[in-house]
C-alpha positions in Angstrom: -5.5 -35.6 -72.3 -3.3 -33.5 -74.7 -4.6 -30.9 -76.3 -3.2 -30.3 -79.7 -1.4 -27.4 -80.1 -1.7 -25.0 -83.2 1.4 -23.1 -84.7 -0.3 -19.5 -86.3 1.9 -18.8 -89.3 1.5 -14.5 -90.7 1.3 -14.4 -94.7 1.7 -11.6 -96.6 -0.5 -13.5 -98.9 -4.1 -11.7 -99.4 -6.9 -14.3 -99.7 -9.5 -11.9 -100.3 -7.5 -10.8 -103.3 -7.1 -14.4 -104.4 -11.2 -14.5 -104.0 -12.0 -11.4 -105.9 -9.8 -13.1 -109.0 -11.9 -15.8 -108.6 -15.4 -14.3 -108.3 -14.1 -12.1 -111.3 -13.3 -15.1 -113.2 -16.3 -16.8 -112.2 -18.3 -14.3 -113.7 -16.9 -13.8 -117.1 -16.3 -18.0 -116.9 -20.1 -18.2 -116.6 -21.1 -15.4 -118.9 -18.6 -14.3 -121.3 -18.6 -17.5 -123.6 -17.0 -16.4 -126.7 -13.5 -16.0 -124.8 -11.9 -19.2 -124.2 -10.8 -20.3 -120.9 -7.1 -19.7 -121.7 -7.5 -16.1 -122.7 -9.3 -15.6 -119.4 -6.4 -17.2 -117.4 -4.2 -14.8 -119.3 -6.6 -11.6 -119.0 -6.3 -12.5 -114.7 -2.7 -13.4 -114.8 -3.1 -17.1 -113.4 -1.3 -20.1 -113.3 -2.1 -23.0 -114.8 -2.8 -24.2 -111.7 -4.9 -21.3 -110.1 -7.0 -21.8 -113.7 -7.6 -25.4 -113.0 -8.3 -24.6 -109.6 -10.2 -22.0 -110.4 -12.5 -24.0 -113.5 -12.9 -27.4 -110.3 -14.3 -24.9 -108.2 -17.1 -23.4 -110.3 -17.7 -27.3 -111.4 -18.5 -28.1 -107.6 -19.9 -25.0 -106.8 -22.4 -24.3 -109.6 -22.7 -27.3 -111.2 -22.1 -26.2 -114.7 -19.4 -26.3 -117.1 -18.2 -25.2 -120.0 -19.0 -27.6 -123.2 -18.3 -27.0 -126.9 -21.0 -28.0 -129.2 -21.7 -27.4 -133.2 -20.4 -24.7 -134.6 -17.5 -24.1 -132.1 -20.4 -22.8 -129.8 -19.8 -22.8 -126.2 -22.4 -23.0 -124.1 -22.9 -24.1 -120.7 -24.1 -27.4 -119.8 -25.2 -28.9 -115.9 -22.9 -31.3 -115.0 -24.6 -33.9 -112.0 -22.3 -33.8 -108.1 
């Protein structure tokens, strides 16, 4: 039988850099409601894509996203996996 063979590729890329961002931007997603999610991607120096990224990721994780309600209030609201 062949075994499969796996090429190891260095990065200079940091992940755990990449995952302090995130559980930085986790927090203040989750607790810091009077800042939209734009100024945060700003304030972190994302991507559009790392914020997306980002926002799926606390959805799947946590369960909870951000909603707007009356009053231009946004609160947090459980969202069913």
């Amino acid at each position: 039988m062949n075994k499969p063979v796996f090429n190891i590729v260095e990065t200079d890329y940091d992940v755990s850099k990449g995952e302090e961002t995130y559980l930085k931007f986790r927090r203040d997603y989750k607790h810091e409601l009077n800042i939209s999610v734009d100024e945060l991607q700003k304030r972190y120096g994302l991507t559009r894509h790392q914020k997306d990224s980002f926002v799926k990721r606390i959805i799947c994780e946590d369960h909870v996203r951000r909603y707007g309600g009356n009053n231009f209030q946004t609160r947090l609201k459980k969202v069913e996996s």
